[in-house]
C-alpha positions in Angstrom: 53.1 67.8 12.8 49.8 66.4 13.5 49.2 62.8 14.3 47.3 60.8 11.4 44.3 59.8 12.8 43.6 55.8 12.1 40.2 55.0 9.6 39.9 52.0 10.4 36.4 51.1 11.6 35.3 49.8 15.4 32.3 47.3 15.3 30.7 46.3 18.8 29.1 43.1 19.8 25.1 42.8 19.5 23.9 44.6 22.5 26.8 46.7 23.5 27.9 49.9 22.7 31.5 50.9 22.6 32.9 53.5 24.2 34.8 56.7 22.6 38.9 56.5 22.3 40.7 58.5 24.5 42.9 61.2 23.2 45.6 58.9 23.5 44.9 56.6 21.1 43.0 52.6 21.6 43.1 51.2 24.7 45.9 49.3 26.6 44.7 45.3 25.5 46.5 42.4 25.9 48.0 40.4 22.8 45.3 37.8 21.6 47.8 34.8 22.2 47.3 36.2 25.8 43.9 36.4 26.3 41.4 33.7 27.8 37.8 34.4 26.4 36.3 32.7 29.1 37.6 34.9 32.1 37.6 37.8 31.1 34.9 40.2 31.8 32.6 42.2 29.8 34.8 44.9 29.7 37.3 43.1 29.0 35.6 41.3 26.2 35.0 44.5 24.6 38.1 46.1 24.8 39.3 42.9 23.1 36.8 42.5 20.2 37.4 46.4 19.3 41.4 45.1 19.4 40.4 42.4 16.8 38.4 44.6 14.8 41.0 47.0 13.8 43.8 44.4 13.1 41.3 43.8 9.8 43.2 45.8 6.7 39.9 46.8 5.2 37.0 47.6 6.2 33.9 48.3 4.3 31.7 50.7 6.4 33.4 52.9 8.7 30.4 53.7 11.0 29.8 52.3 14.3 27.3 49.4 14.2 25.6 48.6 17.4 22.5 46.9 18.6 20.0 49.5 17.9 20.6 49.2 13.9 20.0 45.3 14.0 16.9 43.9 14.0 14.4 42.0 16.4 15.9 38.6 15.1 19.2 39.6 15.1 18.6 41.3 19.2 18.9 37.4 20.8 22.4 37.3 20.3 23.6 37.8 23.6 26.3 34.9 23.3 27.4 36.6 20.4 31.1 34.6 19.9 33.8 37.3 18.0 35.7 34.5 18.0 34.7 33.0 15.2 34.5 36.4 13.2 36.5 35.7 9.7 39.6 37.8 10.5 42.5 38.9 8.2 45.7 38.5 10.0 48.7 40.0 8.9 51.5 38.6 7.2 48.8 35.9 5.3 48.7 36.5 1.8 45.1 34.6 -0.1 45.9 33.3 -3.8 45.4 36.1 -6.3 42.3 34.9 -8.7 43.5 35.7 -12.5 41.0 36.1 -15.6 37.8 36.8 -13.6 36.6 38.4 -16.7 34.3 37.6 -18.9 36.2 36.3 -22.2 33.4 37.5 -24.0 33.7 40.9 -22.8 37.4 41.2 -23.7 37.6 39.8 -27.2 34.8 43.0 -27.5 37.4 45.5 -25.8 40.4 44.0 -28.1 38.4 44.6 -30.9 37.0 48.3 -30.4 40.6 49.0 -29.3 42.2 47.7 -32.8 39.3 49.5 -34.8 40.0 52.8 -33.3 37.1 53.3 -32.0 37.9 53.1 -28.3 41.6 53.9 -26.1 42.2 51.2 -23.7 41.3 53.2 -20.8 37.4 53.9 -22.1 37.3 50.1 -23.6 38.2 49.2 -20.1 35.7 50.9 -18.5 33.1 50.3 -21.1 33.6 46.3 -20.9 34.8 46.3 -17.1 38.1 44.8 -17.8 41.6 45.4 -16.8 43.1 48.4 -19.1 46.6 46.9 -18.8 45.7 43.3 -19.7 43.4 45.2 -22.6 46.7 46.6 -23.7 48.9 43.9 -23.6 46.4 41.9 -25.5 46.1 44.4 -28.6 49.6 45.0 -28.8 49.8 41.1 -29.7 48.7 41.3 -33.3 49.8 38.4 -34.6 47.1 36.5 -33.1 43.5 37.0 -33.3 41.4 37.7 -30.4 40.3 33.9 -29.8 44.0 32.8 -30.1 44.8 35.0 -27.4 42.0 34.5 -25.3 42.7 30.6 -25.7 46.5 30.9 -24.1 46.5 29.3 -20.5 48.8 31.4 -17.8 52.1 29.6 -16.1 54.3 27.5 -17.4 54.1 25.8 -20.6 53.3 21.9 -20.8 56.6 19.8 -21.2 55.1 18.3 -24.3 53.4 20.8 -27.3 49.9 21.1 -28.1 50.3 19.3 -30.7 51.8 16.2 -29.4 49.8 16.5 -26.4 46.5 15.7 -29.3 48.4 13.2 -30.6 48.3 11.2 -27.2 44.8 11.9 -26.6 44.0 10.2 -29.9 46.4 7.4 -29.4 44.4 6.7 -25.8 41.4 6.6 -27.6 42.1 4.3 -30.3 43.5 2.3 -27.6 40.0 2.8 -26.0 38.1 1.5 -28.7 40.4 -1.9 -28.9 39.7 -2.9 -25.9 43.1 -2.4 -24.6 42.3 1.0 -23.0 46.0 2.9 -21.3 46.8 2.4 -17.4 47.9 5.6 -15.4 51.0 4.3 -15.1 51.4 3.3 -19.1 50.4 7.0 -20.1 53.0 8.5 -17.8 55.3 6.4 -19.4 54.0 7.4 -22.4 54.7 10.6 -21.8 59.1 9.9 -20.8 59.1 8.5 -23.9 58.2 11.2 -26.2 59.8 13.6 -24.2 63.0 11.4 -24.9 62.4 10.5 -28.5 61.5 14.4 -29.6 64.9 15.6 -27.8 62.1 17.5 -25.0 63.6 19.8 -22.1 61.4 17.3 -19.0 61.6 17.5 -15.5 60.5 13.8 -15.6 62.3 11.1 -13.1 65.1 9.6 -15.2 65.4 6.7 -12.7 61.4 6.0 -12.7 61.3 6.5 -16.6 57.6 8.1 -16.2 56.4 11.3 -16.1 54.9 12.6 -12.4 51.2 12.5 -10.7 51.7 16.3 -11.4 52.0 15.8 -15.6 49.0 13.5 -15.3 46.4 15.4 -13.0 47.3 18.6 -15.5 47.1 16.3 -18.7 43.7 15.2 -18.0 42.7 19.1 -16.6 43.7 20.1 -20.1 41.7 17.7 -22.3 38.8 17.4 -20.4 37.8 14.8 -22.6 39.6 12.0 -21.2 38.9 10.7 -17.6 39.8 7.5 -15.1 37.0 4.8 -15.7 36.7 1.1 -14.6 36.0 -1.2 -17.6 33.7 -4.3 -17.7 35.0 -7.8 -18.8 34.5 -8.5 -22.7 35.1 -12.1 -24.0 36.7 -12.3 -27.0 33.9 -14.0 -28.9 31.1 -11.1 -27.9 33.6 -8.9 -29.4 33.1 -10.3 -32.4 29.8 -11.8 -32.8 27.8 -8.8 -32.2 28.0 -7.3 -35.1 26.1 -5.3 -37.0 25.9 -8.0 -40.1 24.7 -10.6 -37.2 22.1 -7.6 -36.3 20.3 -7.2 -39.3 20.1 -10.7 -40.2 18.1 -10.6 -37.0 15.8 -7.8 -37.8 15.6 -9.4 -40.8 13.6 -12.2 -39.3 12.1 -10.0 -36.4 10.5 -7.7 -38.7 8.6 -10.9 -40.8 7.5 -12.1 -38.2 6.0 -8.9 -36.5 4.0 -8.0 -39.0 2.2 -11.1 -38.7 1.4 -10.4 -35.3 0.1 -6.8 -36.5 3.2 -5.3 -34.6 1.6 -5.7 -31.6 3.6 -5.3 -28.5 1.4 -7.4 -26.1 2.1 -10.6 -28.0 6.1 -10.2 -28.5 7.8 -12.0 -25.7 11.0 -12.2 -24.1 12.7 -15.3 -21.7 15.9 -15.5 -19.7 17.4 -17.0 -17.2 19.5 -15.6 -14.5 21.6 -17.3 -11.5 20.8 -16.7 -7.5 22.7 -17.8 -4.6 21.4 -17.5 -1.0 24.9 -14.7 -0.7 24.4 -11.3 -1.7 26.0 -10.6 -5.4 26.6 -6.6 -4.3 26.4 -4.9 -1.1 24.8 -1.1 -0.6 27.1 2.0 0.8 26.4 1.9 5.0 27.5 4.6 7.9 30.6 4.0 9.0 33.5 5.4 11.2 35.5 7.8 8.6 39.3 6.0 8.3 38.6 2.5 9.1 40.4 -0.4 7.1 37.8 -2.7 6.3 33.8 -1.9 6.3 32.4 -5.9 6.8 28.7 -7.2 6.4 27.4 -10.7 6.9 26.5 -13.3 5.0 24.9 -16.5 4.8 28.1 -18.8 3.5 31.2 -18.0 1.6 29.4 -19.2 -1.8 26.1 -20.6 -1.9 24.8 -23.4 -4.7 23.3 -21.9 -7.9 19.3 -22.0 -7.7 18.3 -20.8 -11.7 15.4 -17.9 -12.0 13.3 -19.0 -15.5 11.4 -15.0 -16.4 9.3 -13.8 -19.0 8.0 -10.5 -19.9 6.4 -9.0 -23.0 6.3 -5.4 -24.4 3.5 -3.9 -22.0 4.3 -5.1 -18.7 2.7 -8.5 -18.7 5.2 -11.1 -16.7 4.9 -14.9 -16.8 5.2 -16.3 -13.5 9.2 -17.5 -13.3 10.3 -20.8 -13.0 12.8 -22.1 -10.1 15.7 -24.8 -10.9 16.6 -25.8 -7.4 20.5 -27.7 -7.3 18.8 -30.9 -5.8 17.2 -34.5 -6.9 14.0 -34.2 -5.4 11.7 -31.6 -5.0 10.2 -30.3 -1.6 6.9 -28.3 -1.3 8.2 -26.0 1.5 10.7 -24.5 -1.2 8.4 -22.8 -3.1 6.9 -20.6 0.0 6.4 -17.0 -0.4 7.4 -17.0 -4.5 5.3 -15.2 -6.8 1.6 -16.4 -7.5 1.2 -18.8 -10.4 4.9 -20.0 -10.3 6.5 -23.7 -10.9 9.8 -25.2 -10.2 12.3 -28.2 -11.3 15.3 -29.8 -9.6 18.8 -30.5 -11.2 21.6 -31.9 -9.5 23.9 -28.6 -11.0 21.3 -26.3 -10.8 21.0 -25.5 -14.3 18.3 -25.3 -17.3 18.1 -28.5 -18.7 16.1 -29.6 -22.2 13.5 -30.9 -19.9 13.3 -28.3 -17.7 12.8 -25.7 -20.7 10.2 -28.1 -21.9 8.3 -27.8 -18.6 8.8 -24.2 -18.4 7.4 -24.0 -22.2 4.0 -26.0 -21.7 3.4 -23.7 -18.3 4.0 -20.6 -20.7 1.6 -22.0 -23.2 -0.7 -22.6 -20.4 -0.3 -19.0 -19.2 -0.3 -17.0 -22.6 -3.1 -19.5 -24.8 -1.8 -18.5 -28.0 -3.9 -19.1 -30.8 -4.2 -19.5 -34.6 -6.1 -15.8 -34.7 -3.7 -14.7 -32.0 0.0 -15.9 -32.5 2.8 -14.9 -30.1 6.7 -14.0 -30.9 9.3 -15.9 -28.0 12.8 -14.5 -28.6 15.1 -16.2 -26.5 18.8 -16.7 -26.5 21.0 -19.5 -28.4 21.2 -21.5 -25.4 21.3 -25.3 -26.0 18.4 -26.4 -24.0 16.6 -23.7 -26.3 18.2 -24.1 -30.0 18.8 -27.9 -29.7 14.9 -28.6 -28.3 13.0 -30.9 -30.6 10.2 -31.1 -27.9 9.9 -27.6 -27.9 10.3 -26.7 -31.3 7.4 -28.8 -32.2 5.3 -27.8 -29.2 6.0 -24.6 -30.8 4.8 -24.8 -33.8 1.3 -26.7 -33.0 1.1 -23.9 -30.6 1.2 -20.8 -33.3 4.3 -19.5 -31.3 7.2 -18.4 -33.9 10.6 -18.4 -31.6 12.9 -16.5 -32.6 16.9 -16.8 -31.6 19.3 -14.0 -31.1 22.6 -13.6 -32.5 25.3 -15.4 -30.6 27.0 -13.6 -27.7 24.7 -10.6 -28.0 22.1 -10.6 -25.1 23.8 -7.9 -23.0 22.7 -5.0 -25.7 19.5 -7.5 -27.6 17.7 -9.3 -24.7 15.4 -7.1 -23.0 15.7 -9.0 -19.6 19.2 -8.5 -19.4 19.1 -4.9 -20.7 16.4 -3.3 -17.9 15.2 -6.5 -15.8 17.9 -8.4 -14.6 19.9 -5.5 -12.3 17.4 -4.0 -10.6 15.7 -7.8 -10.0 19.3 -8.7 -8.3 19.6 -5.5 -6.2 16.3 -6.0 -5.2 17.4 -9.3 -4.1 20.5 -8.3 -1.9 18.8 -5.8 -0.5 16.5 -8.2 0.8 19.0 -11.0 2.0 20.5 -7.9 3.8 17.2 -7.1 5.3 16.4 -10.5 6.4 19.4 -11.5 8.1 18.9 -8.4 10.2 15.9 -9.5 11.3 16.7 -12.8 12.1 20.0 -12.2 14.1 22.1 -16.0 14.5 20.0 -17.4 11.2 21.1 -17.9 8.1 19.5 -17.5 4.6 19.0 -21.3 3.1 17.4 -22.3 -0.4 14.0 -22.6 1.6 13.6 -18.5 2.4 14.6 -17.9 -1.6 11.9 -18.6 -3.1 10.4 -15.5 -0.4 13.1 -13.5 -1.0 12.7 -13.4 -4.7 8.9 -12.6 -4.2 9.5 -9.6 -2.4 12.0 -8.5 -4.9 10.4 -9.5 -8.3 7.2 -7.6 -7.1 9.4 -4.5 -7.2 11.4 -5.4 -10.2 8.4 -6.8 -12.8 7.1 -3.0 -13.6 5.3 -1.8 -16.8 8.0 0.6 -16.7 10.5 -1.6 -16.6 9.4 -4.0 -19.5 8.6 -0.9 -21.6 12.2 0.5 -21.6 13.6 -2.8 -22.2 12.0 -3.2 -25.3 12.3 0.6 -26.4 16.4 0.0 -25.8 16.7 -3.0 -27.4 14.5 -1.4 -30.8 12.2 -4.5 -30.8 9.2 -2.1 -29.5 8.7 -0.4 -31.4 10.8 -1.8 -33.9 14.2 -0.1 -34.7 16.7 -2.0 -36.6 18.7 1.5 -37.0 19.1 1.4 -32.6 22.2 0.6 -32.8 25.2 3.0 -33.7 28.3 2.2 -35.1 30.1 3.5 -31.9 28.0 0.7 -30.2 29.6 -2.0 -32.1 32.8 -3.5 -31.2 34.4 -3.3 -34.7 32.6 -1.0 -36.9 33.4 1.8 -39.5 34.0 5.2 -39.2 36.4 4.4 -36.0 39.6 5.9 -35.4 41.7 5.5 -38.3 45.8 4.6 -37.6 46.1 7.1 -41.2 44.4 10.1 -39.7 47.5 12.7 -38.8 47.2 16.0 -37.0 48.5 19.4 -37.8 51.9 19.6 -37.1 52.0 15.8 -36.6 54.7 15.0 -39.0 57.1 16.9 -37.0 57.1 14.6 -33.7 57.5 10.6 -32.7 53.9 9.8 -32.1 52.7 7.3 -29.6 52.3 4.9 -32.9 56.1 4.4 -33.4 56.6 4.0 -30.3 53.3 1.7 -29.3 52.0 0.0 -32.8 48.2 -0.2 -31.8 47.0 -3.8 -32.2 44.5 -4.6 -34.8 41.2 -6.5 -34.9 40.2 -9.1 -37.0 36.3 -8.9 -38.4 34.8 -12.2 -37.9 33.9 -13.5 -41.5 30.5 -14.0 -41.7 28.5 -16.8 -44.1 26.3 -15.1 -46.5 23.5 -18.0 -46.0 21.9 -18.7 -42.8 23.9 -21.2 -40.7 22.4 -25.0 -39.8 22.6 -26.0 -36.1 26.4 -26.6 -35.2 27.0 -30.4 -36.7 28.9 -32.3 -33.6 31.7 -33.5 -34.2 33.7 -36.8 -33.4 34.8 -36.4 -29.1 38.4 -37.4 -29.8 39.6 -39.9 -26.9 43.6 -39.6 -27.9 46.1 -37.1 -26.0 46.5 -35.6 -29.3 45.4 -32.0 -29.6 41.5 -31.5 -30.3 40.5 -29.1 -33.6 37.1 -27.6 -32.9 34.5 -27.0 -35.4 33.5 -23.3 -35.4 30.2 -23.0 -33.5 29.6 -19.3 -34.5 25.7 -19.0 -35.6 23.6 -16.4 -36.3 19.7 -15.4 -35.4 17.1 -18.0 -36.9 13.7 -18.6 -36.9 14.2 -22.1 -34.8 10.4 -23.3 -35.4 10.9 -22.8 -39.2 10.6 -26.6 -41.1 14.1 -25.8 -42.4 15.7 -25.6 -39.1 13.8 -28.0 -37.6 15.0 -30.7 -40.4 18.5 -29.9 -39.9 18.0 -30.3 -36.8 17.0 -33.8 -36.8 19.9 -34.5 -38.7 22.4 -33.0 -36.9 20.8 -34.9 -33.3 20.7 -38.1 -35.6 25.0 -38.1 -36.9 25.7 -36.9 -33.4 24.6 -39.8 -31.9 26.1 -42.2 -34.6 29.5 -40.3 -33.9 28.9 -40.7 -29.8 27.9 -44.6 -30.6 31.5 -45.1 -32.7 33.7 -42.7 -30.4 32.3 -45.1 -27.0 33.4 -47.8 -28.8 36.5 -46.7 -29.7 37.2 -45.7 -25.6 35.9 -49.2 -24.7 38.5 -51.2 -27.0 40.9 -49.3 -26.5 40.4 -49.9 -22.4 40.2 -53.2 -23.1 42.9 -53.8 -24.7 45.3 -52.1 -21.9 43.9 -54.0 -19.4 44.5 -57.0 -21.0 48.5 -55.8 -21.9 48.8 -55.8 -18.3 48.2 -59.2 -18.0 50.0 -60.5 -20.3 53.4 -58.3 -18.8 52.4 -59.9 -15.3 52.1 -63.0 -16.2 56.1 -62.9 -17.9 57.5 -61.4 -15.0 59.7 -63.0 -13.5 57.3 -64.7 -10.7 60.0 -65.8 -8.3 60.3 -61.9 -7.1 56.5 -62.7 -5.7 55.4 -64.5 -3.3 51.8 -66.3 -3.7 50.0 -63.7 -1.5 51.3 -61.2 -3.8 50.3 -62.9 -6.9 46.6 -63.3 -5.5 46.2 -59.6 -4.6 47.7 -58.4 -7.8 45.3 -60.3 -10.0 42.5 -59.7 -7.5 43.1 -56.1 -8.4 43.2 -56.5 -12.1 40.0 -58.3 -11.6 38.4 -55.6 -9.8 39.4 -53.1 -11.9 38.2 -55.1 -15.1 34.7 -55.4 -13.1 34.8 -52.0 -12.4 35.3 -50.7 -16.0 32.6 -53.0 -17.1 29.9 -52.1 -15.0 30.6 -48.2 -16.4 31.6 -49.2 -19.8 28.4 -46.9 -21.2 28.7 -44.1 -19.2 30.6 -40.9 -17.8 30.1 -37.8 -15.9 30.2 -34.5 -16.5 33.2 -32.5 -14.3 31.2 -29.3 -14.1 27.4 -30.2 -14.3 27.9 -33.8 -12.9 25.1 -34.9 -15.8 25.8 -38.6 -16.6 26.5 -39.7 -20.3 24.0 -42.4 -20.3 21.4 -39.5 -19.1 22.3 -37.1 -22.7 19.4 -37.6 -25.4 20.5 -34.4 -27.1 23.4 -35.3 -28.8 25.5 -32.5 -27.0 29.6 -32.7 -27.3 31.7 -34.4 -25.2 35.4 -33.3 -24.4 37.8 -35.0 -22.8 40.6 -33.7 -20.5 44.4 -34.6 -22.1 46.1 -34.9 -18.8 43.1 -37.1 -15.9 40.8 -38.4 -19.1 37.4 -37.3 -17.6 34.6 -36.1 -19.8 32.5 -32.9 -19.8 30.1 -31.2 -21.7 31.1 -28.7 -24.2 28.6 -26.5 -23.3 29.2 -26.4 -20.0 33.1 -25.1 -20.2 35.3 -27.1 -21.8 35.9 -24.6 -24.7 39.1 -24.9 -25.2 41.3 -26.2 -28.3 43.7 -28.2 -26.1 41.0 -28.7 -23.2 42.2 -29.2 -19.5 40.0 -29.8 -16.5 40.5 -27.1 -13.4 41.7 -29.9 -11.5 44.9 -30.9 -13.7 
């Protein structure tokens, strides 16, 4: 019987040529695991590339390939490497790629094959698809061709379609409420329905979750869902920015546009933002793949607020911003390098006061020269040194500037500034601290290189570009009260509904009986316009403090009606401050003089006279003491003095030390305790 001659192909190196097998059959080579590239010779070499060649299982052209057939560029591989030649060694099976197809092509072939108009051999070669998967798929007839075609390989998920879309809409709803599901709360998830629909689970009994295996496939098979880090929301944005709050706005916005001939050039925008001399974000850098911790320096652990006063309009015009430096007294060399035509203000906290808006206002006058013929729009936010502003208000309306004030707790979506200004403003501004303190190796960044460090970064944030988008987004140019979506809202209709049900829901538990979703309040809203907040009395007992709702809405603040309520409201809060100081002091008086009376009946032959002189030299002090501060108290978080408030702004007191703060800056709360307690 003759010997089978072998097929398989021989390929030589570029710029060899192979010689012709003896009768016997290949050459004598060693076993790869054997061989040493680098010693051998070029006979050697060859011999072993040709052995390499024909362990391959298939080849695609069976001629010899040499040098001559390659071309010129292909001729200056001499150190031509078979080593790194993709070879297929035996015994390694590649995973097997199922429905390559084309879907499209295969509902065609089911369909000629059902009609009669085509055997599943010629379908299968007309459509180039598989005739056996063609046959198997026709013989199915229960199903239509998009049923079939929609039926995933392998195993079957441990829970059913169906319940699988129940989940899916239970994670959203949870979405929505701002209560959104945790890995490990949707693998639990998952146990329990398994368990409460009597489901055949290969889930960890002991865990009581379902595996990283269950999850990774969940989220492959509803591409819909996917991991994502959320952002913070108070509860109070949640449910101020409405869309009732939003058109009272637009409302107002649209009245006074038109005055201005809805042009965009006189409709401004002001913010303020906070800076520190440390970087608030840091940029990806090269590093060493694997290492723990990636570091880069700063100036300090946490620098002192220094607050940024901007101001744009619709076309790219900015108003030179305004610094509030955390100090008493102003230094010139502060203010090197900031932006051309800008002023600044000191504060102790480093905040906007009423003062410091005031200044800011007369040096935006200054800039801007509105007129009678040419009237501006301000919209600002409901800040107090903004709402609360007599000075300003007036200024205002002498001035021909109509400010307008946006609906509580909605800047983030309504403010232009914050919308498209204020990010890339900061990352400018880290990028340069960054930058500096790389240039200046053993230096630090203090409050005098700020003022340089914002220029460099505001002249890349203030763009045309920038203010134009901001306004667009926000719908105020041009102006789009319809910008908003219900989606965007926090509680809006047309949500997901708890009484929507599935196919085939009724028969499963749903993630509802097991999970009740939690439910969200609307906010009830005043149908007239609401008066600046009235203040109320600062309580000075231990007893628990009832707050007045402060919830407002968007108002025309120069408007004579607000500005008269406004008088009144400053005027009773500083009859209630007047009676609630007078109150503290008797009440303080008359404790200290208890405690003289109780000394003076003790039993005085426990002290000696040295002790009776120190302990009424004490009481004495502390009498003196209490006097010379009977008028006046200091903030905890702004450290603002009592005696220094001519707004009429609302004091709170702590129940457990009995300091004071301002109710605007923190102290919130119903039953109000400092940090420090």
């Amino acid at each position: 019987m003759a010997e089978k001659k072998s097929t398989r192909a021989t390929i030589a190196p570029p710029g060899h040529h192979l010689e012709e097998p003896t009768s016997t059959g290949r050459k004598n080579t060693p076993h790869p695991r054997q061989c040493d590239k680098n010693n051998m010779s070029q006979v050697e070499r060859n011999l072993f590339n040709e052995h390499m060649i024909g362990i391959k299982e298939e080849c695609v052209d069976q001629s010899y390939i040499t040098s001559d057939m390659k071309d010129e560029e292909t001729k200056e591989a001499d150190n031509f490497d078979f080593f790194k030649c993709e070879v297929q060694m035996p015994g390694k099976t590649t995973a097997v790629r199922r429905k390559t197809w084309d879907p499209q092509r295969m509902k065609e072939a089911i369909l000629s094959v059902r009609s009669g108009q085509m055997g599943y051999l010629r379908a299968a070669k007309t459509y180039g698809v598989p005739k056996g998967t063609v046959e198997k798929y026709v013989k199915d007839r229960d199903k239509t061709p998009e049923d079939i075609l929609k039926v995933r390989s392998g195993r079957k998920p441990v829970l059913p379609p169906e319940l699988e879309n129940m989940l899916v809409k239970y994670c959203l709803q949870m979405d929505e409420r701002f209560f959104g599901l945790r890995v490990s709360d949707m693998k639990r998830m998952a146990f329990e329905l398994a368990i409460r629909n009597g489901l055949q689970h290969p889930f960890s009994a002991n865990k009581g979750s379902a595996g990283k295996k269950w999850f990774r496939l969940f989220l492959k098979r509803h591409p819909i869902l996917s991991l994502r880090t959320p952002q913070g929301v108070s509860a109070a944005r949640i449910k101020s920015f409405n869309p009732e709050n939003v058109a009272v706005f637009f409302d107002i916005y649209e009245r006074e546009l038109e005055k201005v001939n809805f042009d965009g050039h006189r409709v401004y925008n002001v913010g303020e933002t906070g800076l520190t001399v440390v970087q608030h974000k840091y940029q990806k850098v090269v590093s060493m793949r694997g290492k723990k911790q990636i570091s880069n320096l700063t100036s300090t652990e946490r620098g002192a607020l220094i607050t940024i006063v901007t101001c744009m309009n619709a076309t790219g015009n900015f108003v030179p911003p305004l610094f509030v430096f955390p100090r008493k007294n102003m230094k010139a060399e502060l203010m090197d390098g900031a932006p051309p035509g800008s002023i600044s203000g000191c504060h102790t906290s480093g905040w906007v006061q009423t003062n410091i808006f005031s200044k800011w206002f007369d040096h935006f006058i200054k800039f801007i020269k509105p007129s009678e013929s040419n009237p501006v729009i301000l919209v600002l936010d409901a800040h107090y040194s903004h709402t609360r502003n007599i000075e300003v208000i007036e200024k205002g309306r002498s001035n021909h500037v109509a400010i307008i004030c946006l609906p509580p707790h909605s800047t983030a979506k309504m403010q232009p500034l914050d919308v498209c200004f204020m990010k890339p403003l900061k990352t400018y501004y880290a990028q340069e601290i960054s930058t500096w303190l790389r240039h200046h190796p053993g230096r630090v960044v203090t409050h005098y290189q700020v003022a340089s460090l914002f220029g460099l970064a505001y002249q890349k944030a203030a763009t045309m570009q920038n203010s134009m988008n901001a306004f667009r987004k926000c719908g105020l140019i041009p102006c789009n009260r319809n910008i908003f979506a219900n989606v965007d809202f926090a509680i809006h209709e047309g949500g997901w509904n708890d009484e929507t049900v599935i196919p085939g829901s009724e028969h499963f538990v749903g993630p509802v009986e097991i999970s009740p979703l939690p439910q969200l309040q609307k906010q009830q809203q005043q149908q007239q316009q609401q008066p600046p907040p009235q203040e109320s009395q600062a309580s000075t007992s231990g007893e628990s403090q009832v707050k007045s709702s402060r919830a407002g809405k968007a108002a025309l603040i120069t408007s004579s009606p607000y500005q008269k309520q406004l008088r009144e409201s400053l005027y009773k809060a500083k009859q209630n401050k007047d009676g609630a100081h007078k109150r503290l002091f008797d009440k303080q008086q008359k404790s200290q003089k208890n405690r003289k009376v109780q000394l003076k009946k003790h039993n005085l032959t426990s002290f000696s006279d040295e002790d009776f002189d120190e302990e009424m030299q004490s009481i004495d002090s502390s009498d003196s003491e209490f006097e010379g501060n009977d008028d006046d108290a200091e903030c905890l978080f702004c450290t603002g003095l009592f005696s220094d408030d001519t707004r009429g702004e609302k004091w709170v007191q702590c129940s457990k030390c009995r300091r004071w703060a301002h109710e605007d800056c923190g102290a919130d709360e119903e039953h109000f305790i400092c940090s420090t307690c």
